[in-house]
N, C-alpha and C positions, 0 to 999 in steps of 0.2 A: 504494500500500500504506500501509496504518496503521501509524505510525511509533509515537504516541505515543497510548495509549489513551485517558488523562486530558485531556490536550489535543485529542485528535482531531486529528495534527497528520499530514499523508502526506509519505513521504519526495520528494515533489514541491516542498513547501514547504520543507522544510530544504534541498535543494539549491537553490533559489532562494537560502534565506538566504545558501549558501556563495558563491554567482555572486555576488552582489552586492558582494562585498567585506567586509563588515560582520562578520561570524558567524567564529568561529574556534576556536568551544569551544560546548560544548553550552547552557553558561550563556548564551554571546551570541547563538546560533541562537534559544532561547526569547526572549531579551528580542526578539531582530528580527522575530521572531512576534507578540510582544504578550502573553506568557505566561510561566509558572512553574512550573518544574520539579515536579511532585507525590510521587508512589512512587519515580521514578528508574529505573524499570527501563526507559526509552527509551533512556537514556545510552549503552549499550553500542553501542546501534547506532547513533545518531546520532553514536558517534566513530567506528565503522564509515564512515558518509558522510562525515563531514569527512577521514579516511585519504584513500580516495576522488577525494576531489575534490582534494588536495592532489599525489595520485598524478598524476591526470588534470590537473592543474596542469602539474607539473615538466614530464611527457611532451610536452605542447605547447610550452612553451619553456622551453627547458634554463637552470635558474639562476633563475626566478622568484623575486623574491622573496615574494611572496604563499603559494607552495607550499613555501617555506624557512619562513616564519613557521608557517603549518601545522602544520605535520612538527615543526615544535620544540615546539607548545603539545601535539597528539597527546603527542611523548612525554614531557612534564612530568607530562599527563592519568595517561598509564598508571604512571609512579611514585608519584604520589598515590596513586592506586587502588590499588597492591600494598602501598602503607604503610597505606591503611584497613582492606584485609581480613589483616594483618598485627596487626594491634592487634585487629578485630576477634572473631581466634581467640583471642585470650588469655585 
């Protein structure tokens, strides 16, 4: 599936970036891609995958820290985001 319009990126490739170690934020899935962020309307879902994968982390072994890393940038991501569209409205 098409991940990323502007990129033409499939969510095949963004969970590669995740496997690999590298990618842990949507910013560093694009750089592990070789590309840059355009419109941003991919983000939501590509935090979707990185959830995901972090999810799918833990559950394989309890305590990773890879899927602790994760989970902490997720929810740093999603309080940015409620302070953008926070100011946003204003």
């Amino acid at each position: 599936m098409i991940v990323c319009s502007c990129n033409v990126l499939t969510d095949r490739q963004v969970r590669s970036a995740l496997a690999d170690g590298g990618a842990r934020s949507p910013g560093s899935v694009y750089r592990c891609l070789g590309c840059k962020a355009q419109c941003g309307r991919c983000a939501p879902t590509i935090r979707k995958l990185i959830d995901a994968a972090a999810r799918a982390c833990s559950q394989a072994c309890h305590g990773c820290p890879v899927g602790d890393a994760i989970a902490e940038v997720a929810a740093e991501l999603e309080q940015i985001e409620t302070a953008a569209y926070a100011v946003a409205a204003e």
